[in-house]
C-alpha positions as CSV (number, residue, x, y, z in Angstrom):
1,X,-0.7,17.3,-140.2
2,X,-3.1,14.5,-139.4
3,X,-3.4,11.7,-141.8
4,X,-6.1,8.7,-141.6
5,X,-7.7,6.2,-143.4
6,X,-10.6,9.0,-143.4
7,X,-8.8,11.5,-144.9
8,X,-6.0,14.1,-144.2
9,X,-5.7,17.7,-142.8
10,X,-3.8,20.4,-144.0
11,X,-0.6,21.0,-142.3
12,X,-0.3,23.6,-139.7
13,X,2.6,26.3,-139.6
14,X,4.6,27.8,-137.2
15,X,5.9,31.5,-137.4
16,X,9.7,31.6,-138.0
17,X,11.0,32.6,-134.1
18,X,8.1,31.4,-132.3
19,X,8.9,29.1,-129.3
20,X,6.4,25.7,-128.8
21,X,6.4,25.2,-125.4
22,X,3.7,23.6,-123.3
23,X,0.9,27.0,-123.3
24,X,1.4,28.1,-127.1
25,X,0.8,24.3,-127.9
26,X,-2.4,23.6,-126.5
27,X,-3.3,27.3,-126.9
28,X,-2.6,28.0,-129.8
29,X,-2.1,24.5,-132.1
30,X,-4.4,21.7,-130.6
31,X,-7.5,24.1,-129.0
32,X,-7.7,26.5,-132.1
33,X,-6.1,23.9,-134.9
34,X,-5.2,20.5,-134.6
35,X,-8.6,19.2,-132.3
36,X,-11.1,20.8,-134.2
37,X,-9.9,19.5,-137.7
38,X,-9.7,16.0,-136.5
39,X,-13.0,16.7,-135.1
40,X,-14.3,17.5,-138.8
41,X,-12.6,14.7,-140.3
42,X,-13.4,11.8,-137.5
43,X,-16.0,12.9,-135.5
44,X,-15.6,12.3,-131.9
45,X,-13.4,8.8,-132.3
46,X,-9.9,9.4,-132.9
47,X,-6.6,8.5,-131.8
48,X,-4.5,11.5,-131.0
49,X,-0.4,10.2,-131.3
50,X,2.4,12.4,-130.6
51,X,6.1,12.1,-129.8
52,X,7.6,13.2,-126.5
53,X,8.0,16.6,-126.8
54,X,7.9,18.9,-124.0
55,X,5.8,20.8,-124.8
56,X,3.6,17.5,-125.9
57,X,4.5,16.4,-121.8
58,X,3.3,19.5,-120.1
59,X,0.5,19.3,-117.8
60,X,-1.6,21.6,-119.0
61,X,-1.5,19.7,-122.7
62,X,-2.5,16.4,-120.9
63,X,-4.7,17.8,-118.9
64,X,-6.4,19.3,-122.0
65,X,-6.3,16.1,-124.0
66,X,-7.3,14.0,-121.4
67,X,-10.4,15.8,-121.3
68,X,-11.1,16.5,-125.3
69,X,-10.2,13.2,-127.0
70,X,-11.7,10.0,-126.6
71,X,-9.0,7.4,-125.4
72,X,-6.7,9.5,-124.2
73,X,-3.2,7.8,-122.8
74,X,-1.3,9.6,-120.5
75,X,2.5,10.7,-121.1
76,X,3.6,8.3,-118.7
77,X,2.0,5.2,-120.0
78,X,3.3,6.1,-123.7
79,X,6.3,3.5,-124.7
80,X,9.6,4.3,-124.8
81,X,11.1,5.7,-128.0
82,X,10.7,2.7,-130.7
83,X,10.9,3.2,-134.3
84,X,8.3,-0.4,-134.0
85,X,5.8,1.4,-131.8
86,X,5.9,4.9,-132.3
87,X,6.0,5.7,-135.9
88,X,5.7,9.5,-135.7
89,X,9.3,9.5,-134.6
C-alpha cells in the first residue's frame, strides 16, 4: 500500500505460497503494480521507502529504482534499522 498526503493506493496481494525474492519483486510488484500507481497518484515526484528486505536489497531492484523514481537512495546509504527514522518498520 502507498499512503501520501495526495492520496492512497489500494493494497497489493500476494498469492498464498508465492516466494518475494529479488526478480518476482521488481517483476512482478514494483514494474507492473506499485510504480505505476504512485505514478497516477504523484506524478513523477515521489519518495519510494522501503525496509531492508532482500528482496528490497537485490541488485536488480536497485538498479530498477535507481533508474524509475526520482531521488532514488541507494540500499547502502539507507539508515540503520530505527523505529525514529524508518517508520515503515
Amino acid at each position: 500500500m502507498a499512503v501520501s498526503k495526495l492520496g492512497c493506493s489500494e493494497l497489493f496481494f500476494i498469492e498464498p505460497g508465492v516466494k518475494v525474492d529479488g526478480r518476482y519483486y521488481w517483476d512482478m510488484l514494483l514494474k507492473q503494480q506499485m510504480l505505476p500507481v504512485m505514478r497516477r497518484i504523484a506524478g513523477e515526484v515521489f519518495v519510494f521507502q522501503q525496509d531492508s528486505a532482500p528482496a528490497y536489497r537485490a541488485r536488480e531492484t536497485a538498479q530498477l529504482l535507481q533508474q524509475q523514481t526520482p531521488g532514488f537512495t541507494s540500499p547502502d546509504l539507507w539508515p540503520p534499522n530505527s523505529p525514529d527514522l524508518n517508520p515503515v518498520d
